[in-house]
TORBALO-77559 format. One record per residue (C-alpha): x, y, z; residue number from 1. Coordinates in Angstrom, 2 decimals, m for minus. Example, Ala and Ser with C-alpha at 12.3 -4.5 7.8 and 13.67 -1.06 7.14 Angstrom:
<mise><xx>12.30</xx><yy>m4.50</yy><zz>7.80</zz><num>1</num></mise>
<mise><xx>13.67</xx><yy>m1.06</yy><zz>7.14</zz><num>2</num></mise>
END
This chain:
<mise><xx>0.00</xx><yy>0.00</yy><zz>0.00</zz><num>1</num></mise>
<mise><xx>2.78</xx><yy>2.39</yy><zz>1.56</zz><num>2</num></mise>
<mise><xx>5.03</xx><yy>1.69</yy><zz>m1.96</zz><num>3</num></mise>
<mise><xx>1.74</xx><yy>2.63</yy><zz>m4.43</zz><num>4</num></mise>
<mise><xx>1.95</xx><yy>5.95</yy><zz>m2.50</zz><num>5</num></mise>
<mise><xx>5.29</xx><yy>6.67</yy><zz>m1.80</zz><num>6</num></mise>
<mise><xx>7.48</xx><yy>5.95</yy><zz>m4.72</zz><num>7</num></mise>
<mise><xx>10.82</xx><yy>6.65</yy><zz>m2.70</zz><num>8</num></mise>
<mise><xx>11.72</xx><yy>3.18</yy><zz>m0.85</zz><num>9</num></mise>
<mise><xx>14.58</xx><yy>5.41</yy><zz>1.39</zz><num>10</num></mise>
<mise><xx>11.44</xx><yy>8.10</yy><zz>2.61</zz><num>11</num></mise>
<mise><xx>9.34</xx><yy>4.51</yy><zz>3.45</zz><num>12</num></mise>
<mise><xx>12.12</xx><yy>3.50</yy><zz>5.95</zz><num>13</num></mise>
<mise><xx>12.57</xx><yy>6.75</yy><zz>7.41</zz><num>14</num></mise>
<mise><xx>9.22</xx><yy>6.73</yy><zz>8.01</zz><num>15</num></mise>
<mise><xx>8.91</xx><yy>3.55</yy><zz>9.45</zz><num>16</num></mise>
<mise><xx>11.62</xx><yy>3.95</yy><zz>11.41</zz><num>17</num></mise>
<mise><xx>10.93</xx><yy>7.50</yy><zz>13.14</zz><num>18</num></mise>
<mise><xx>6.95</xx><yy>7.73</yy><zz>12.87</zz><num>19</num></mise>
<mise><xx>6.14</xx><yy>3.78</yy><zz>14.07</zz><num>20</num></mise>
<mise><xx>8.04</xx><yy>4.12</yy><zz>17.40</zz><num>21</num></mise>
<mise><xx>8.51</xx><yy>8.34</yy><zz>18.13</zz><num>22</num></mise>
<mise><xx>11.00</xx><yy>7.13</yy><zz>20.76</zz><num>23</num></mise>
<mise><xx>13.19</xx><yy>6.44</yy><zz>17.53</zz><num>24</num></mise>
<mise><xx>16.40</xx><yy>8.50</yy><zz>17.16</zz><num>25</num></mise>
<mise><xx>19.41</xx><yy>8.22</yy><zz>14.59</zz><num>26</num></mise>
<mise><xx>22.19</xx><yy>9.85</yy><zz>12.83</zz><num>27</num></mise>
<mise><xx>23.16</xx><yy>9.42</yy><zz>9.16</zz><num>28</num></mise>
<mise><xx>26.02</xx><yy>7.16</yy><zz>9.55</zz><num>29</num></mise>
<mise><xx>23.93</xx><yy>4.63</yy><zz>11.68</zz><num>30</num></mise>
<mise><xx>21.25</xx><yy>4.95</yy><zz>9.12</zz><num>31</num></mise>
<mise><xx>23.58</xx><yy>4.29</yy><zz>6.40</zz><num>32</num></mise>
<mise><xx>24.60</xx><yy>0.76</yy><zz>7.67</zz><num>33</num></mise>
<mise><xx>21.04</xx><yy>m0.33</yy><zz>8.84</zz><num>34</num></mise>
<mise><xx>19.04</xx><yy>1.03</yy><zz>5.35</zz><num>35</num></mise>
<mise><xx>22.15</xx><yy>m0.45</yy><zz>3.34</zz><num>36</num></mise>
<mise><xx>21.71</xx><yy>2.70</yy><zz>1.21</zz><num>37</num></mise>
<mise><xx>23.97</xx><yy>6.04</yy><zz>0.40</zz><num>38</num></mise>
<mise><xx>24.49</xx><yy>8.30</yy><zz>2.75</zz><num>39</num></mise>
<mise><xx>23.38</xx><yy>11.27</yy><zz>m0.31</zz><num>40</num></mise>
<mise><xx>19.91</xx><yy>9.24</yy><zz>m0.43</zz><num>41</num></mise>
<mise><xx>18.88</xx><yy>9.10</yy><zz>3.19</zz><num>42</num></mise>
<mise><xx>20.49</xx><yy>12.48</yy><zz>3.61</zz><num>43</num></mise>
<mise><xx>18.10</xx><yy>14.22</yy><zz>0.76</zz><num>44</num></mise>
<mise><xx>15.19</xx><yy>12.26</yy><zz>2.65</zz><num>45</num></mise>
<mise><xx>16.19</xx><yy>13.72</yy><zz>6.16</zz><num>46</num></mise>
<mise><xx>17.03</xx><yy>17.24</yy><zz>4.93</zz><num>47</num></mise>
<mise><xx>13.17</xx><yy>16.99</yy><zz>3.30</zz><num>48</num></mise>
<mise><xx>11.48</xx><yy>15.95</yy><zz>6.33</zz><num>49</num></mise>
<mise><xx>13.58</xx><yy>18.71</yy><zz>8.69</zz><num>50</num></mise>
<mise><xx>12.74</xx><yy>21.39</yy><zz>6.40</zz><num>51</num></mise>
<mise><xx>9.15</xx><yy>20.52</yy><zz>6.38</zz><num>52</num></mise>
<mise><xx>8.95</xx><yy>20.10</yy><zz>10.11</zz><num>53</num></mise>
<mise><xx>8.06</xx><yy>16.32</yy><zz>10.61</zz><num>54</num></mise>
<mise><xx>12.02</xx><yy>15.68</yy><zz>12.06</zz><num>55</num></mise>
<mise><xx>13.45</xx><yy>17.87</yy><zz>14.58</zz><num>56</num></mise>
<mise><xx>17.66</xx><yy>17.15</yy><zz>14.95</zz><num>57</num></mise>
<mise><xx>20.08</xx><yy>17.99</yy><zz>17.62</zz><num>58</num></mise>
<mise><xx>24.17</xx><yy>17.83</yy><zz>17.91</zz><num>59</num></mise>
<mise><xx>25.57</xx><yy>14.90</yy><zz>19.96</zz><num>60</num></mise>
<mise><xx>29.50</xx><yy>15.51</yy><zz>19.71</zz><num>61</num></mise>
<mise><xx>30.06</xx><yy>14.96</yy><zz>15.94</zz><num>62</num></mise>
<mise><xx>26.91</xx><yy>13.51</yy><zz>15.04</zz><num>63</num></mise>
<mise><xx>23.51</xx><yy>15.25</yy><zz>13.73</zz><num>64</num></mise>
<mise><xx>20.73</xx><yy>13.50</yy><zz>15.55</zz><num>65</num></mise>
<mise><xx>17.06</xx><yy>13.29</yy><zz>14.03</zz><num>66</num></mise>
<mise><xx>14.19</xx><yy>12.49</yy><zz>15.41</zz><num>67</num></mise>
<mise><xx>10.20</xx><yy>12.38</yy><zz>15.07</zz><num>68</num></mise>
<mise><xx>8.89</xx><yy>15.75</yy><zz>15.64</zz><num>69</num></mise>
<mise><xx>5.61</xx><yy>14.52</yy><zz>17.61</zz><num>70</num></mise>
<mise><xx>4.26</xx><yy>17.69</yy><zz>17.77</zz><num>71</num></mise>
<mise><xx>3.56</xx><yy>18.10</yy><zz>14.53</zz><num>72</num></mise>
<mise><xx>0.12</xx><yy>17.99</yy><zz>13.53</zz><num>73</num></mise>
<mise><xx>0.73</xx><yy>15.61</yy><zz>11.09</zz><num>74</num></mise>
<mise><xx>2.23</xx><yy>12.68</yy><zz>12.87</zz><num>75</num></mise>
<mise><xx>m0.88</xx><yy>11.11</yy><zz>14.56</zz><num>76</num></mise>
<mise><xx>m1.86</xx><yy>10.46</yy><zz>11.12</zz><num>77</num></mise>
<mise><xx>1.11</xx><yy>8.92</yy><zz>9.68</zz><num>78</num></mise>
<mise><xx>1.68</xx><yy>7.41</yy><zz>12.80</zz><num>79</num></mise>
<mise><xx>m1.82</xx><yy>5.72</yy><zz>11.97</zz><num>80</num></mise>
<mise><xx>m1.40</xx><yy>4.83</yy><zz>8.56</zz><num>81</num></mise>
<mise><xx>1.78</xx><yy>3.11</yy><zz>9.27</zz><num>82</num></mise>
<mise><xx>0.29</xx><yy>0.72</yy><zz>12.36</zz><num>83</num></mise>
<mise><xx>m2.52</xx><yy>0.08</yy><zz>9.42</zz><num>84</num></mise>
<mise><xx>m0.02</xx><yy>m1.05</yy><zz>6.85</zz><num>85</num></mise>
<mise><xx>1.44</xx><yy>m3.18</yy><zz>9.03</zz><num>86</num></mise>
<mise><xx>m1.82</xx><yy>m4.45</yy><zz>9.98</zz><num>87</num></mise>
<mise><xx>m1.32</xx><yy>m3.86</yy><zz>14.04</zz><num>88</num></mise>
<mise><xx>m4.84</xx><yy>m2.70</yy><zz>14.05</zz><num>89</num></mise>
<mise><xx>m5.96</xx><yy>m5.96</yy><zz>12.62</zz><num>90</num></mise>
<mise><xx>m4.05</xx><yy>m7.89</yy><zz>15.09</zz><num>91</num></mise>
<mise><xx>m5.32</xx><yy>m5.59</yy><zz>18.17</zz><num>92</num></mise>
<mise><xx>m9.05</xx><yy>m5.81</yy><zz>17.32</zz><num>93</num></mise>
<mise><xx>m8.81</xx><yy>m9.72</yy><zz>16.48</zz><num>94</num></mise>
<mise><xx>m6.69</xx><yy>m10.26</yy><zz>19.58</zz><num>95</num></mise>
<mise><xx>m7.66</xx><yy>m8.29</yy><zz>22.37</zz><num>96</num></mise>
<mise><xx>m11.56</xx><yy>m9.20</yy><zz>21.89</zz><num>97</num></mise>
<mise><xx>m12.88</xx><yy>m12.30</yy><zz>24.34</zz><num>98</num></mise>
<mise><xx>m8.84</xx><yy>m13.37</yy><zz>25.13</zz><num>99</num></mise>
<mise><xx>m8.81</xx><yy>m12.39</yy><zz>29.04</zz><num>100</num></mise>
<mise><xx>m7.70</xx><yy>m9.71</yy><zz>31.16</zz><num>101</num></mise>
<mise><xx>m5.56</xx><yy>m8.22</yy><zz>28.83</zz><num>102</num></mise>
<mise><xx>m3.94</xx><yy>m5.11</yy><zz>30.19</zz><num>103</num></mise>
<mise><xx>m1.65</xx><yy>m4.05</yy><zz>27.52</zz><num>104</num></mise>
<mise><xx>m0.29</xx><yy>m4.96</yy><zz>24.34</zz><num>105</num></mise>
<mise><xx>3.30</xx><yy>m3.75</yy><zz>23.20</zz><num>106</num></mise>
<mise><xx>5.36</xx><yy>m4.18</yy><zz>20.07</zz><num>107</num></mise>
<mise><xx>8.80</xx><yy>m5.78</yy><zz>20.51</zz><num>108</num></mise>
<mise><xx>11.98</xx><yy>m6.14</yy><zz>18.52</zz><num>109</num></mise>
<mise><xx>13.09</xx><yy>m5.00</yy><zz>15.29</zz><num>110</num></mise>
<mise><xx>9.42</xx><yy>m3.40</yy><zz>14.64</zz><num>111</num></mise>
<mise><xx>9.93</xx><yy>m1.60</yy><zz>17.96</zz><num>112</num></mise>
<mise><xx>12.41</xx><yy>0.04</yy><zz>16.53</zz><num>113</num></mise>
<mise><xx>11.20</xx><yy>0.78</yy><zz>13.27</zz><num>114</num></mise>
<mise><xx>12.99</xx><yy>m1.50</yy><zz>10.96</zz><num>115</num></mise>
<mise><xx>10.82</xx><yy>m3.74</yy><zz>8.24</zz><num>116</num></mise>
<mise><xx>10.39</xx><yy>m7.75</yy><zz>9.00</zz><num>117</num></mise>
<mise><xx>8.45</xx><yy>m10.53</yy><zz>8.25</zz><num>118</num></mise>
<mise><xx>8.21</xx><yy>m11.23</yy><zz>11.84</zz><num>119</num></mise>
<mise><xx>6.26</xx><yy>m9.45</yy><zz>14.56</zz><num>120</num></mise>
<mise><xx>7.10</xx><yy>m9.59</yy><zz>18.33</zz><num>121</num></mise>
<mise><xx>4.47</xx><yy>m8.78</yy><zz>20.43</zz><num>122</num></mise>
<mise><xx>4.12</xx><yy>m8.96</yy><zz>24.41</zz><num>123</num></mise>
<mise><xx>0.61</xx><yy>m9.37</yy><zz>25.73</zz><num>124</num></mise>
<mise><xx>0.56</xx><yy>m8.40</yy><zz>29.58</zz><num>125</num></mise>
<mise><xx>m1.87</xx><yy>m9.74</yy><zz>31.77</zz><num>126</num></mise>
<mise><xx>m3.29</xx><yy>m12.37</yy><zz>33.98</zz><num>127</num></mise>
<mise><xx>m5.60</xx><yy>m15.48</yy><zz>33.55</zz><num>128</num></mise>
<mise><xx>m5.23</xx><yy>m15.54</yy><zz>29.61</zz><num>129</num></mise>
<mise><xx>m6.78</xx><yy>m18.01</yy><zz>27.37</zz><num>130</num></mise>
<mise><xx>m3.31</xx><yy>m19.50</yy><zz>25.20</zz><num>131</num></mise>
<mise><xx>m5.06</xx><yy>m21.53</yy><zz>23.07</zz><num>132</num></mise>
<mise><xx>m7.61</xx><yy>m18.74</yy><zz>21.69</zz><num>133</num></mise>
<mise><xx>m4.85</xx><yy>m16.60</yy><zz>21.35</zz><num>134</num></mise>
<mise><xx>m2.94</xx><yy>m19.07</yy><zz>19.46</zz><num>135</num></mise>
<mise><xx>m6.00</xx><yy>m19.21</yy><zz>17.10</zz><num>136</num></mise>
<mise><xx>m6.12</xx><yy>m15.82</yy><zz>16.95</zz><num>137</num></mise>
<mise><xx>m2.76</xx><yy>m15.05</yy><zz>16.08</zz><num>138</num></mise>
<mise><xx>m3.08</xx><yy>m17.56</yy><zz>13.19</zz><num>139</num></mise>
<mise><xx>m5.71</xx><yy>m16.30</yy><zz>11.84</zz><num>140</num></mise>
<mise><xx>m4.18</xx><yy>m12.15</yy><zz>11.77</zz><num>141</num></mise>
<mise><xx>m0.96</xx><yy>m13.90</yy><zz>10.36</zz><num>142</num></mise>
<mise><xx>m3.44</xx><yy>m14.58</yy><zz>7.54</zz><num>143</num></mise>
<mise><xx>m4.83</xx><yy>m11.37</yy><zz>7.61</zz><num>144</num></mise>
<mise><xx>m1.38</xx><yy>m9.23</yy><zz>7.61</zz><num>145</num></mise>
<mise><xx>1.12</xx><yy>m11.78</yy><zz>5.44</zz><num>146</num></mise>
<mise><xx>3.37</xx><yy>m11.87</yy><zz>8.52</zz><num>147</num></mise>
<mise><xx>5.00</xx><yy>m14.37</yy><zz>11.14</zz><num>148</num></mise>
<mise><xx>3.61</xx><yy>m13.17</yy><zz>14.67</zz><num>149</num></mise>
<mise><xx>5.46</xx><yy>m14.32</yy><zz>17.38</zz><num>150</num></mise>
<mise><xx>3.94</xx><yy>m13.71</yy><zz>20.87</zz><num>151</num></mise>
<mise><xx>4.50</xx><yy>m13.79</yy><zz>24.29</zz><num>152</num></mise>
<mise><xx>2.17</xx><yy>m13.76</yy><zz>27.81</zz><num>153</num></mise>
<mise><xx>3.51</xx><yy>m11.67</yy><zz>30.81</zz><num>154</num></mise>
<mise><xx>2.28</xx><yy>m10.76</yy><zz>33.92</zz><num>155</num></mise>
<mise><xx>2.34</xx><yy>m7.20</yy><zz>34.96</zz><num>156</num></mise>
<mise><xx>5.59</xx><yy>m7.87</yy><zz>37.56</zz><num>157</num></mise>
<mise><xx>7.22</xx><yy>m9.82</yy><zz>34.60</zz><num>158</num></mise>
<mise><xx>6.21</xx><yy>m6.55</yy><zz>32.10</zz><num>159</num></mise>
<mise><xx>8.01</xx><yy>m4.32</yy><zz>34.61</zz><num>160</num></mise>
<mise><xx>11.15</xx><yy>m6.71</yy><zz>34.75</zz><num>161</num></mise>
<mise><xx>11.11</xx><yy>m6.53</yy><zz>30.99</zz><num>162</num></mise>
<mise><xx>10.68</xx><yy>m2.83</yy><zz>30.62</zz><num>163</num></mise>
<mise><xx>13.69</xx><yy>m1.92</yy><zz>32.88</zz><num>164</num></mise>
<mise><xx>16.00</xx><yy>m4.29</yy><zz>30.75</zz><num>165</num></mise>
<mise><xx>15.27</xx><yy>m2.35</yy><zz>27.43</zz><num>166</num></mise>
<mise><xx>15.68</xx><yy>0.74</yy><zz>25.72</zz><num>167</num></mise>
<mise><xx>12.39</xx><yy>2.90</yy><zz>25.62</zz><num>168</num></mise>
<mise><xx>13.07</xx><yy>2.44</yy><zz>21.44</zz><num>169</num></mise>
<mise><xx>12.79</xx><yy>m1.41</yy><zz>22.21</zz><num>170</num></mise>
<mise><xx>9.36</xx><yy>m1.27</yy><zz>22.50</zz><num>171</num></mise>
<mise><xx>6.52</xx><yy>0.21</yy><zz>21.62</zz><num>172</num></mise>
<mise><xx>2.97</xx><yy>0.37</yy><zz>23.56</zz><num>173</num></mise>
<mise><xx>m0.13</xx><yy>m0.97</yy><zz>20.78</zz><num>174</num></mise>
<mise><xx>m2.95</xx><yy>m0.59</yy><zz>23.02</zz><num>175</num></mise>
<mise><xx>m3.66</xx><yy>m0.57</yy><zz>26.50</zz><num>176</num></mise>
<mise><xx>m7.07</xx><yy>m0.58</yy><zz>28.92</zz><num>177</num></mise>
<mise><xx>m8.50</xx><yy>2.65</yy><zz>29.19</zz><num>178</num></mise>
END
């Protein structure tokens, strides 16, 4: 969907990789060796997005640092249309529904951080959770989406033991109780 609109496969991975987790942050060189692209291309890309307001950059020592400008009024909705390429809305609403006491659902891994995968890794926190609908479930959205889902069942103290062992760009909070 995201390639029929945007033509430039460098501005697709920038996009993905700042506007699916705002936490994101990078400099040129780093983004060089993960894109596997020229430095010129994802530098045209990032000099675009600066000027027009949707990264905002700072120095650290030598390096130029960019980052999602969240206060822009246009990243809710390209933070939106990326979770629905991906399809994380599909898996949310097929998921969540009738599983159990679901308290939150984050995104894990190299998604987390904004980097493109046939694999999903998701953490579903909560207690007294029904495995084998979820199992059924998650088959079924791996249908849906064209994607491996792999999955995993915390409890709220093993969430919190997770969450202080990561980097906030690690993961990435899908949907939580209101």
């Amino acid at each position: 969907m995201l390639d029929a609109l945007i033509t430039s496969k460098t501005r697709i991975k920038l996009l993905m990789k700042f506007f699916l987790n705002s936490s994101s942050e990078s400099y040129l060189r780093n983004l060089e060796d993960e894109f596997g692209e020229s430095t010129n291309a994802i530098r045209i890309e990032l000099n675009k997005f600066e000027k027009a307001g949707l990264l905002n950059s700072r120095s650290a020592g030598n390096k130029k640092m960019f980052r999602a400008n969240t206060q822009h009024p246009l990243f809710p909705n390209i933070h939106n249309l990326l979770r629905k390429h991906f399809g994380f809305d599909q898996i949310i609403d097929k998921v969540v529904k009738n599983l159990g006491d679901i308290e939150q659902v984050f995104l894990v891994g190299k998604f987390a951080r904004g980097i493109d995968t046939d694999i999903i890794d998701l953490i579903f926190m909560g207690e007294g959770v029904n495995k084998n609908y979820l199992s059924e479930l998650v088959e079924k959205s791996e249908e849906l989406i064209s994607r491996k889902i792999r999955y995993m069942v915390f409890s709220a103290s093993e969430m919190q033991k997770y969450l202080k062992l990561h980097a906030s760009t690690d993961f990435l909070l899908l949907w939580g109780k209101e």
